[in-house]
PADO-32387 format. One record per atom (N, C-alpha, C): residue number from 1; x, y, z; atom name; residue in one letter. Coordinates in steps of 0.02 Angstrom, whole numbers, plus 50000, padded with zeros to 5 digits. Example, Ala and Ser with C-alpha at 12.3 -4.5 7.8 and 13.67 -1.06 7.14 Angstrom:
   num       x       y       z   atome   residu
     1   50660   49716   50390       N        A
     1   50615   49775   50390      CA        A
     1   50660   49835   50390       C        A
     2   50642   49888   50354       N        S
     2   50684   49947   50357      CA        S
     2   50645   50002   50394       C        S
% end
This chain:
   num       x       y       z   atome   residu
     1   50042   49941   50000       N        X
     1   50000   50000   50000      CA        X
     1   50044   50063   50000       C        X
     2   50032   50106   49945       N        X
     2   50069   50165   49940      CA        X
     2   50030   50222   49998       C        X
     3   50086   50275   50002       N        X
     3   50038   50327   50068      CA        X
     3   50078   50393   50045       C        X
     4   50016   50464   50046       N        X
     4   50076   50492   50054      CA        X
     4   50053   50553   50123       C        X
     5   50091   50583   50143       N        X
     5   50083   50628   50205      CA        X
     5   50089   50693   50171       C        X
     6   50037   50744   50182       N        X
     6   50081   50810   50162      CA        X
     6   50011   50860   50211       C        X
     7   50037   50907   50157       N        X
     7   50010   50993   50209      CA        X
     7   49998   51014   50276       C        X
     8   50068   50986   50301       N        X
     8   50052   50994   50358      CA        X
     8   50075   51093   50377       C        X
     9   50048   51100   50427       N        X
     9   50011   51089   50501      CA        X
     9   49963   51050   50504       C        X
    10   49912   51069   50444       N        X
    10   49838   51030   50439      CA        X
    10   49840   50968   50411       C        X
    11   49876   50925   50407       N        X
    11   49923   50841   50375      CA        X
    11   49849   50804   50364       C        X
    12   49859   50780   50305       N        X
    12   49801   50740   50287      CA        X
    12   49854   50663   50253       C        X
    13   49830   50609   50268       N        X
    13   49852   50563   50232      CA        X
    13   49818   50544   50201       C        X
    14   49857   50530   50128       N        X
    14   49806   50476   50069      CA        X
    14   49861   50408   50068       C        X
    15   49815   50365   50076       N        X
    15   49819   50274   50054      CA        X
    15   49788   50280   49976       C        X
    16   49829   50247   49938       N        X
    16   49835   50233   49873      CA        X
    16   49829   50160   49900       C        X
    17   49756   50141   49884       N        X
    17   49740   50065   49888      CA        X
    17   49726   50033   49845       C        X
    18   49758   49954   49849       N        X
    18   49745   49921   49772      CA        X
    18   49691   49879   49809       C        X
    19   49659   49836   49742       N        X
    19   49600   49805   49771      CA        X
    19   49593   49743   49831       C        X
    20   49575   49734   49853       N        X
    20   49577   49712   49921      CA        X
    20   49611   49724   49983       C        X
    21   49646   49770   49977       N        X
    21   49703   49811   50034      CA        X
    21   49640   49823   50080       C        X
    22   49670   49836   50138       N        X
    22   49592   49872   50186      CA        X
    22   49658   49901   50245       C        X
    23   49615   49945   50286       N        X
    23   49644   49965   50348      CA        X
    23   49617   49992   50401       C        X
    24   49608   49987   50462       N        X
    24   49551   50029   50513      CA        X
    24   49589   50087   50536       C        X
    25   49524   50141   50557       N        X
    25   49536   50213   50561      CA        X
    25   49504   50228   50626       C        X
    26   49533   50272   50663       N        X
    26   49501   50339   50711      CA        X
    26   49430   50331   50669       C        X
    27   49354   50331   50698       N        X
    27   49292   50346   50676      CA        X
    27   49302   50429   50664       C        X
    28   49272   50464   50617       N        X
    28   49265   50532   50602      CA        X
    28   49337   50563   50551       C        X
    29   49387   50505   50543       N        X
    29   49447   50524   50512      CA        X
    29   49431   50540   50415       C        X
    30   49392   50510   50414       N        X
    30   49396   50493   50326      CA        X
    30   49373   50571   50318       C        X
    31   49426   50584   50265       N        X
    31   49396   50645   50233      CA        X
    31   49370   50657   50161       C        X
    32   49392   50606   50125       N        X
    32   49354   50601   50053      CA        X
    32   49402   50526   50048       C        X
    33   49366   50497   49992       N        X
    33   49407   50450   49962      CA        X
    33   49343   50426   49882       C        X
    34   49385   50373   49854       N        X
    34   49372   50351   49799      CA        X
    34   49301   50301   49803       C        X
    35   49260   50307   49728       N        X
    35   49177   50262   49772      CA        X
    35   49212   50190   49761       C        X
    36   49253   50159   49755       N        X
    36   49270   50090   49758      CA        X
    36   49302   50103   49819       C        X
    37   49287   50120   49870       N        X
    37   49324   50103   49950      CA        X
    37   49243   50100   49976       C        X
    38   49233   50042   50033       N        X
    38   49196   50024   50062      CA        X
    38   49209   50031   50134       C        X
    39   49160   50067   50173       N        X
    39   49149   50051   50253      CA        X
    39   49127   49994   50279       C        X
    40   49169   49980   50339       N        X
    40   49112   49946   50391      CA        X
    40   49148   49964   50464       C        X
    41   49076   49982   50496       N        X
    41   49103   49989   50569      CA        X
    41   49108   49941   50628       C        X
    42   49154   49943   50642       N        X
    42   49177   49858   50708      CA        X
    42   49181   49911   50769       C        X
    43   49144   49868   50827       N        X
    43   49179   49894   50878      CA        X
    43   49224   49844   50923       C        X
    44   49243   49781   50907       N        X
    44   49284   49717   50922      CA        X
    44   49253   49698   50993       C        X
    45   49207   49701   50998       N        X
    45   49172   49682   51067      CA        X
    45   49180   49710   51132       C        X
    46   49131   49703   51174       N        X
    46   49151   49755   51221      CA        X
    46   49212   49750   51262       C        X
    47   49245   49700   51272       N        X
    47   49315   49698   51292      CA        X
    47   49352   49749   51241       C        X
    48   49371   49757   51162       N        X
    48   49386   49816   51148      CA        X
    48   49356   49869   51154       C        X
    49   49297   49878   51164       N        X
    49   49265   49942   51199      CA        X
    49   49299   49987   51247       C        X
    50   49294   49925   51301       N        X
    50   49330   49940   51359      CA        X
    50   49396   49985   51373       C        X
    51   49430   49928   51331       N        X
    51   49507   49975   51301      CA        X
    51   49505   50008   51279       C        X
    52   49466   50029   51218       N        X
    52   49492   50094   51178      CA        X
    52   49454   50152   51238       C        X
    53   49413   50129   51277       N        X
    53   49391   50191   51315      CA        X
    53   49439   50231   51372       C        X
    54   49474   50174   51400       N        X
    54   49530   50162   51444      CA        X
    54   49579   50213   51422       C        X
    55   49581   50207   51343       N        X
    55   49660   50258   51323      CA        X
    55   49607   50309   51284       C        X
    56   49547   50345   51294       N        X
    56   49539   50405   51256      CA        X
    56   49517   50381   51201       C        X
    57   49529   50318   51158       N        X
    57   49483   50324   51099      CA        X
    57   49441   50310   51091       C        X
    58   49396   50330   51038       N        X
    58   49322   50318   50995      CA        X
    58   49324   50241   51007       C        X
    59   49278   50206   51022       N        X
    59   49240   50142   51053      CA        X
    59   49216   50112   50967       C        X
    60   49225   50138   50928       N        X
    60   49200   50108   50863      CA        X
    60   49278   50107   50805       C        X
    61   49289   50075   50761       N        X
    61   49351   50100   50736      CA        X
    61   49299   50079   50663       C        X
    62   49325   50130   50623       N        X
    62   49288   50105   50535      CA        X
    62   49358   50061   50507       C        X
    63   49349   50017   50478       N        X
    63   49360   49986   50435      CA        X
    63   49348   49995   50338       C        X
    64   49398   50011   50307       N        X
    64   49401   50015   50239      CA        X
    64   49431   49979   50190       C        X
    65   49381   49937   50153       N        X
    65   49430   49900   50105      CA        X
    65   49408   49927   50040       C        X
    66   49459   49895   50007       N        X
    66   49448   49924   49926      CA        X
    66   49433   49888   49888       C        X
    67   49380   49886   49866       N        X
    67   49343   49825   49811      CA        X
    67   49369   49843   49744       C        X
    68   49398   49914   49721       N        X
    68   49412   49925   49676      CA        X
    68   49478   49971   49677       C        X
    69   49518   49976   49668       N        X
    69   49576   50029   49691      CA        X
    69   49574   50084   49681       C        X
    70   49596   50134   49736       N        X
    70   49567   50186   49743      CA        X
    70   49609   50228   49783       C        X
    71   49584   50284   49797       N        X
    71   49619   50333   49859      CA        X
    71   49592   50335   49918       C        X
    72   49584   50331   49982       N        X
    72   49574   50346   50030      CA        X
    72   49622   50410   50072       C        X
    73   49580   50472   50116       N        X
    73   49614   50515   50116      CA        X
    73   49599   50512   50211       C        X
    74   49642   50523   50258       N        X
    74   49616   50538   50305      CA        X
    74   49654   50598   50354       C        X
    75   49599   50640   50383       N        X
    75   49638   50698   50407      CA        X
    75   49642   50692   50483       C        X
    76   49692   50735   50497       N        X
    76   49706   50761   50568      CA        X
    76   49684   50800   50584       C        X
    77   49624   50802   50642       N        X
    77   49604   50870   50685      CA        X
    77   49622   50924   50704       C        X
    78   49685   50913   50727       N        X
    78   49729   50971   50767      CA        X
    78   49788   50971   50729       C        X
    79   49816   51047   50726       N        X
    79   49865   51058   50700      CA        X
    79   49931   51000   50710       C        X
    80   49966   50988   50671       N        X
    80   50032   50916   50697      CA        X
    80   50051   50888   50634       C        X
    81   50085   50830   50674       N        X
    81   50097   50799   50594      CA        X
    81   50080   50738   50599       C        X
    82   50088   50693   50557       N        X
    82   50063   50621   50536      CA        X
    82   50143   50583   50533       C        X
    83   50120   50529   50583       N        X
    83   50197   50472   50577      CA        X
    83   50188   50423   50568       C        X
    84   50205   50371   50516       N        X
    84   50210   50300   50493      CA        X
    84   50265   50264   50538       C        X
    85   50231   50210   50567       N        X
    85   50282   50167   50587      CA        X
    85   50284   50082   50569       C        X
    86   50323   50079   50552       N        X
    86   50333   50005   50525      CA        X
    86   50340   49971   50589       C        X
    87   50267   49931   50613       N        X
    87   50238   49893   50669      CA        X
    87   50285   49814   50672       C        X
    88   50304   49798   50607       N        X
    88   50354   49747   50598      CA        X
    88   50409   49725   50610       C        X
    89   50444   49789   50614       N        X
    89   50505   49798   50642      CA        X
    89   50517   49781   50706       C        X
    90   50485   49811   50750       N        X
    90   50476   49854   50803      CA        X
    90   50410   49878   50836       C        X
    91   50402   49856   50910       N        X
    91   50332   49877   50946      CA        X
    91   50334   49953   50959       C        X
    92   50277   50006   50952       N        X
    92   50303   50080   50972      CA        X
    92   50229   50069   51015       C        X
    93   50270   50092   51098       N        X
    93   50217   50156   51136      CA        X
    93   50215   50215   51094       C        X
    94   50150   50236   51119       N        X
    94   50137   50300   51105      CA        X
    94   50068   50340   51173       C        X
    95   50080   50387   51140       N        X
    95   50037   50432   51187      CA        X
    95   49958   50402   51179       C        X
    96   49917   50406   51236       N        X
    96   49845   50389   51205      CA        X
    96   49827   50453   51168       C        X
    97   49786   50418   51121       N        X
    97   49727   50459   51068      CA        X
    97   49769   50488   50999       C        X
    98   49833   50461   51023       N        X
    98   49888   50429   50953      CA        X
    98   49863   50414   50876       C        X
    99   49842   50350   50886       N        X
    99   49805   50315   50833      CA        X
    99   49756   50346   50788       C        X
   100   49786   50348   50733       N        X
   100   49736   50370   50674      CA        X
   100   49728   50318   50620       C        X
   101   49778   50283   50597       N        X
   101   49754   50211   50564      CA        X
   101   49803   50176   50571       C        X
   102   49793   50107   50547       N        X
   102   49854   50074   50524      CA        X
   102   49802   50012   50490       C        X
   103   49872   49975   50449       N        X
   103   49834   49891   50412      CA        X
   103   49812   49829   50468       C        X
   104   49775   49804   50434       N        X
   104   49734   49774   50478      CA        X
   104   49773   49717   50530       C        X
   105   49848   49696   50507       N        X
   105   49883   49658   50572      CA        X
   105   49920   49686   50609       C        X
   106   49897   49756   50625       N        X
   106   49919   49807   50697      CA        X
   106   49877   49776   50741       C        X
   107   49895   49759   50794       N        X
   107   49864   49752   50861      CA        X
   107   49877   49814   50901       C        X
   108   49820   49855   50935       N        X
   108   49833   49909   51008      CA        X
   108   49808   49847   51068       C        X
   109   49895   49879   51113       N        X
   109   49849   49846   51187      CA        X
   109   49868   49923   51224       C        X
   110   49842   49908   51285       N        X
   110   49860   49946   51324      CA        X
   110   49920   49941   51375       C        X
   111   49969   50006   51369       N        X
   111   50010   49993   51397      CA        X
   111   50040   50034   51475       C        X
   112   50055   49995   51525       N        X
   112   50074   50023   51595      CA        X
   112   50121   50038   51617       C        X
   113   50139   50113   51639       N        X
   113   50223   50124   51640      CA        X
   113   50236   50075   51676       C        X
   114   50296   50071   51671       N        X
   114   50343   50032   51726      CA        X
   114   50326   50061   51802       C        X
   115   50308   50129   51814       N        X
   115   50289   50136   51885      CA        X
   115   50224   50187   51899       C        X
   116   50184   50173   51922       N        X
   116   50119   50215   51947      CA        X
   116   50156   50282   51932       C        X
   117   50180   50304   51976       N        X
   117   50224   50384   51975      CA        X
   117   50231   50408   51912       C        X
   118   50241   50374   51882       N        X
   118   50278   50403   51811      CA        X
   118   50197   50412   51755       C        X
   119   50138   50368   51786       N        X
   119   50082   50399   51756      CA        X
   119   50053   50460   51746       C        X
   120   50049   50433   51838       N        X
   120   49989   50492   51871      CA        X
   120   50034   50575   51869       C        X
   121   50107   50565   51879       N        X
   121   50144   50619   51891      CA        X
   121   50190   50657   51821       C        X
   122   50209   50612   51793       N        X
   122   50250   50639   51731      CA        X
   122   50207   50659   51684       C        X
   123   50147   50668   51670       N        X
   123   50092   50679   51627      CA        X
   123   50089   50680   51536       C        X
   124   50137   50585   51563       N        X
   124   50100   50565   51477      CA        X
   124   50037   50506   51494       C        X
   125   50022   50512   51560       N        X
   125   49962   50473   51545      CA        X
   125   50008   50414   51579       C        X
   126   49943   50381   51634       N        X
   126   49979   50309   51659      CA        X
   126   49952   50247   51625       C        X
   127   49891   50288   51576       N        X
   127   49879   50227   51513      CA        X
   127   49914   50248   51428       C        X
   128   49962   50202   51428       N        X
   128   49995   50238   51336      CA        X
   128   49962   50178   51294       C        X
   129   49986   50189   51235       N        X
   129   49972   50120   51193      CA        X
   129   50022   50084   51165       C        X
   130   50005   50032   51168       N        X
   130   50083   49991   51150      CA        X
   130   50036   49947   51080       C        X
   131   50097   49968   51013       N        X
   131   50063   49937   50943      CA        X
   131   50118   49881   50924       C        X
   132   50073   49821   50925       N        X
   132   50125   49754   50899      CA        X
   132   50098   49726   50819       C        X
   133   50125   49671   50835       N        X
   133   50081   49630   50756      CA        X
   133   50139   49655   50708       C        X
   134   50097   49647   50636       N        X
   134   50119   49668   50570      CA        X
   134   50104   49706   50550       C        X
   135   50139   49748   50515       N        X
   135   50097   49796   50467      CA        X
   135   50131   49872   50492       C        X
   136   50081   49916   50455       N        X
   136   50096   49987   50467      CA        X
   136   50042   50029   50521       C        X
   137   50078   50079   50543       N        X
   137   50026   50122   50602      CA        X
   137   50046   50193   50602       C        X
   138   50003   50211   50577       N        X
   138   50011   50295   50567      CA        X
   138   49968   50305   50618       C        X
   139   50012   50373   50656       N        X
   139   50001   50411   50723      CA        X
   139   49988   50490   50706       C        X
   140   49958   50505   50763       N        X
   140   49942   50583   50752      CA        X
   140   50014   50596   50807       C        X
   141   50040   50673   50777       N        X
   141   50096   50706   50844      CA        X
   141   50062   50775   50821       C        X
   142   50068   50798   50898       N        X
   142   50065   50855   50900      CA        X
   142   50103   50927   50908       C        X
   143   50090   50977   50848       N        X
   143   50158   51008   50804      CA        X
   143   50214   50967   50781       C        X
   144   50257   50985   50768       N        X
   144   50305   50958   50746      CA        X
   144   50344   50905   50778       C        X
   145   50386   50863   50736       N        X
   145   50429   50794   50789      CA        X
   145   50496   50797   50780       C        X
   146   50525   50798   50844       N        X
   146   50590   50795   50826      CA        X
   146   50603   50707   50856       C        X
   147   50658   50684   50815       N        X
   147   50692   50608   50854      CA        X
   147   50747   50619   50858       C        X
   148   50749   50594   50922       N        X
   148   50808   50563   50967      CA        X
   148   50830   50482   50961       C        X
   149   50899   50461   50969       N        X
   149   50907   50384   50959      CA        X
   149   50949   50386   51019       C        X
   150   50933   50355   51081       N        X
   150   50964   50347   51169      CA        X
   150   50997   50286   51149       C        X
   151   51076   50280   51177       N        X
   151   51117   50226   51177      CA        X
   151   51081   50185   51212       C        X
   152   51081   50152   51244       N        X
   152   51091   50076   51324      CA        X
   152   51099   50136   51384       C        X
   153   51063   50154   51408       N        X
   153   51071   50182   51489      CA        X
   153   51075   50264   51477       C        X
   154   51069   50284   51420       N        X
   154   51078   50354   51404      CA        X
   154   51006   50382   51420       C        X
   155   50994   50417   51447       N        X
   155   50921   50469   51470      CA        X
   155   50930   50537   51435       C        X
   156   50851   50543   51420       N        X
   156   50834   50619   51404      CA        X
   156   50792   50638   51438       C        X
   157   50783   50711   51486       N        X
   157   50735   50743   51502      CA        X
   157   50702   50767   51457       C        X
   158   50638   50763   51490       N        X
   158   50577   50803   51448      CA        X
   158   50535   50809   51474       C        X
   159   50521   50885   51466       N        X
   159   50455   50931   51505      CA        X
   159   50413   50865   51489       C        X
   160   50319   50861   51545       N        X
   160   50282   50806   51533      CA        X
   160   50246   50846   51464       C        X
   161   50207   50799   51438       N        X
   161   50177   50780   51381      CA        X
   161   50205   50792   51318       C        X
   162   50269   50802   51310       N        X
   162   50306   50817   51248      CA        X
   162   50345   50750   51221       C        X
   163   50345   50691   51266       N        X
   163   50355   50613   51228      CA        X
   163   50282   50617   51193       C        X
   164   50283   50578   51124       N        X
   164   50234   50574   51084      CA        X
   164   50241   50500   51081       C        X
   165   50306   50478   51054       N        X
   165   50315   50401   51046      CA        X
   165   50390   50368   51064       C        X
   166   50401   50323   51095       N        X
   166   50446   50280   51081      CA        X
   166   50433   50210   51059       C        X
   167   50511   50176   51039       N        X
   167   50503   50091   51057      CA        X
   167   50513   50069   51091       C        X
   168   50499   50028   51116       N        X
   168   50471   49993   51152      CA        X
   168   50541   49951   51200       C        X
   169   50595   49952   51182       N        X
   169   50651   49950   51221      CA        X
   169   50662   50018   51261       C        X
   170   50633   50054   51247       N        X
   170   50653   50133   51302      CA        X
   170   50594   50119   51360       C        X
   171   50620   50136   51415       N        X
   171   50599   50154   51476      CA        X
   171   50574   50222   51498       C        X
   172   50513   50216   51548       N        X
   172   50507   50293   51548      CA        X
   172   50503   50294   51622       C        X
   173   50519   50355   51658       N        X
   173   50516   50374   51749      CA        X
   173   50498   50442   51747       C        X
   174   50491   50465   51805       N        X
   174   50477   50531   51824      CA        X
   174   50540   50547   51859       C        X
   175   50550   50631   51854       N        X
   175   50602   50667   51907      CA        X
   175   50565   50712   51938       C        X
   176   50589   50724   51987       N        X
   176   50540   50792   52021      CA        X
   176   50606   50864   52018       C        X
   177   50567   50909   52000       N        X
   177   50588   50957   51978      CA        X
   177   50632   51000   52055       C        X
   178   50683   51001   52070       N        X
   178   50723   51034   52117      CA        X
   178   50725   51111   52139       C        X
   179   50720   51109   52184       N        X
   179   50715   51189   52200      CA        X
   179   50635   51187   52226       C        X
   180   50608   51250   52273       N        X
   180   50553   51277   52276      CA        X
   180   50535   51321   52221       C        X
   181   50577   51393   52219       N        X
   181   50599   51451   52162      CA        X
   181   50580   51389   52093       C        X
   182   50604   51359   52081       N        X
   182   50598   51329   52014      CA        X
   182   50529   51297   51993       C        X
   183   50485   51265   52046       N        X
   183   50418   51237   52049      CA        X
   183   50386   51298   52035       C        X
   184   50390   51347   52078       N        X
   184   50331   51400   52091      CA        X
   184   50360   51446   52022       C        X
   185   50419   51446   52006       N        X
   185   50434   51517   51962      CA        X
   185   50432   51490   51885       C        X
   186   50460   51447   51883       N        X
   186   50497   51404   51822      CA        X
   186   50447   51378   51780       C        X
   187   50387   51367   51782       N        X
   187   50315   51380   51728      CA        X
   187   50319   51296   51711       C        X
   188   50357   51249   51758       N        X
   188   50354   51193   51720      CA        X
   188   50346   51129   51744       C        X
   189   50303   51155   51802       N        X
   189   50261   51099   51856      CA        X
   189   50308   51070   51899       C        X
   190   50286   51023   51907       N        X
   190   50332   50965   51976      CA        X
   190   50359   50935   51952       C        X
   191   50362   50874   51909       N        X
   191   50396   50845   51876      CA        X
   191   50408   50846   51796       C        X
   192   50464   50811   51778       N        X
   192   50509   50798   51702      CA        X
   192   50490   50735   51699       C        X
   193   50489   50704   51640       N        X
   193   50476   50638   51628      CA        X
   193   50561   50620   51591       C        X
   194   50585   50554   51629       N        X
   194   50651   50548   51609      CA        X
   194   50629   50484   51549       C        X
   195   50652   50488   51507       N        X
   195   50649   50419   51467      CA        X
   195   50738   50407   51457       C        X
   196   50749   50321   51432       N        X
   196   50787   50273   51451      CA        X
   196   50809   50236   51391       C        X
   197   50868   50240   51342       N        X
   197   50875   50206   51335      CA        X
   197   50896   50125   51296       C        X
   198   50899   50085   51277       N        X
   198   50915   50093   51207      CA        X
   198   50855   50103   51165       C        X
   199   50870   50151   51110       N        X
   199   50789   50133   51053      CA        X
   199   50791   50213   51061       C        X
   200   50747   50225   51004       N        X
   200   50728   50296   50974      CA        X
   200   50665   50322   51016       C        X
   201   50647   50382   51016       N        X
   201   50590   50419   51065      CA        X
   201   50590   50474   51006       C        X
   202   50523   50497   51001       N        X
   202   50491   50549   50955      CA        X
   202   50449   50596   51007       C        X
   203   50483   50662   51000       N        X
   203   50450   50708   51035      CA        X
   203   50425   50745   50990       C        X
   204   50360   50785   51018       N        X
   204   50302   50833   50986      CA        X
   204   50330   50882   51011       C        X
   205   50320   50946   50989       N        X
   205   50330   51036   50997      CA        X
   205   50280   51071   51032       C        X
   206   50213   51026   51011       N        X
   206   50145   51070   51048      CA        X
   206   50107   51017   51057       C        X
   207   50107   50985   51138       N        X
   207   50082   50958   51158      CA        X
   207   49990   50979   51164       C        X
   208   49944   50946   51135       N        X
   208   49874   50973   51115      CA        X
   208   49850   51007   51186       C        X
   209   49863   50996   51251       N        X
   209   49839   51021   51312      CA        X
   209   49897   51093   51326       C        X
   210   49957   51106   51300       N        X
   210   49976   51184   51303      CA        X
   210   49971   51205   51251       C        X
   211   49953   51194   51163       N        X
   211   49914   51224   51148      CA        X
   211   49847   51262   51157       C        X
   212   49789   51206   51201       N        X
   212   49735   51230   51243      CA        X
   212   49749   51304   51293       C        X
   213   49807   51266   51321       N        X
   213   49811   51316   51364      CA        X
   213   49825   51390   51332       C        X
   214   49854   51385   51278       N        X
   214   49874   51435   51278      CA        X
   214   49823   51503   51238       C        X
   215   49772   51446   51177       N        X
   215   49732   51488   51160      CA        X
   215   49668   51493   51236       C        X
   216   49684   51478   51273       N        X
   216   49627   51482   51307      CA        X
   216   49644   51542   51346       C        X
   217   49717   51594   51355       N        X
   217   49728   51626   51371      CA        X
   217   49729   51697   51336       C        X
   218   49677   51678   51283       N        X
   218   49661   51761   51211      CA        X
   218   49573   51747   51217       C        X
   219   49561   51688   51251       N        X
   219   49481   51684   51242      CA        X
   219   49446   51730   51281       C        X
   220   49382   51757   51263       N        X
   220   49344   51800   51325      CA        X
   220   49328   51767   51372       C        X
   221   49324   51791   51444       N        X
   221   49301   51766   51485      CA        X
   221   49257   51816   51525       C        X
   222   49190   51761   51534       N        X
   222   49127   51802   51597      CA        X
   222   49162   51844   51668       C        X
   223   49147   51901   51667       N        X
   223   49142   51921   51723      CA        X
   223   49131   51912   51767       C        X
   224   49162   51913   51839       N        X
   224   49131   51862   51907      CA        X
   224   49061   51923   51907       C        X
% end
């Protein structure tokens, strides 16, 4: 299956599908495609229910195959970009609400840091997703991505919610941020999220909750 990624901020992907190719999507993703692509909506029973509710996603996923070959186009909500990962290679965590498609022998489970702390406190979430199987998995990031490749025991700090993705050989912990002056002054909460390690990590620029924040700081607000 050919793909291609472009215009971003606003990144839309098209799948160039030949006939019988198929792949499941984020519900609400399709933005146009070809009349030889066919829907159907699965919700994989309520045990996947469960899960996709667990990590933030839509409880239904569409399914598209191509009876006839065609284009399929699907967009990204929020400003960012679109990342392909070859699921074959290599298992990738990612952030929940990640997932925008992949071919149909991606498996999502849900995945648990290595320590409570590093959920509830480093704020990528103490539920991520961990993608195995075969195949391909295109992810949503938010703004731009830079990658990093960590030797064996090598760490990077990073403000919380700016990991988007690693593999699945990297480790992730929390640090708590030193100083009083630095908590209260330093605009950058209590803790850093340390990741670990050998394997690559993909960081985002504008994490979708300080974007929020930040247009939410030009919005009007009611008078007490």
């Amino acid at each position: 299956m050919k793909y291609e990624i472009k215009n971003q901020p606003f990144t839309v992907l098209t799948l160039h599908m030949e006939q019988g190719e198929a792949i499941k999507c984020q519900s609400g993703a399709m933005a146009w495609m070809s009349p030889g692509i066919q829907m159907e909506t699965k919700t994989g029973g309520l045990g996947g229910m469960f899960k996709k509710a667990l990590v933030g996603e839509s409880l239904a996923l569409n399914h598209y195959t191509a009876v006839q070959a065609g284009e399929l186009t699907l967009a990204k909500h929020s400003p960012g970009d679109i990342m392909v990962f070859n699921i074959s290679e290599t298992p990738i965590i990612a952030q929940k609400t990640a997932f925008l498609a992949s071919t149909e022998g991606v498996d999502m489970e849900i995945y648990l840091q290595r320590r409570a702390s590093a959920g509830f406190f480093g704020g990528e979430g103490f539920l991520m997703q961990k993608y195995t199987g075969s195949g391909y998995a295109w992810l949503e990031i938010d703004g731009a991505v830079q990658q990093r490749e960590l030797a064996a025991g090598e760490q990077l700090i990073v403000d919380s919610g700016y990991v988007a993705a690693m593999e699945a050989s990297c480790t992730m912990d929390i640090q708590t941020v030193k100083g009083l002056t630095n908590i209260v002054l330093g605009g950058e909460g209590l803790f850093n999220t340390v990741v670990t390690g050998p394997g690559k990590v993909w960081l985002q620029t504008m994490p979708i909750n300080a974007l929020a924040m930040n247009l939410y700081a030009y919005m009007p607000h009611p008078s007490n």
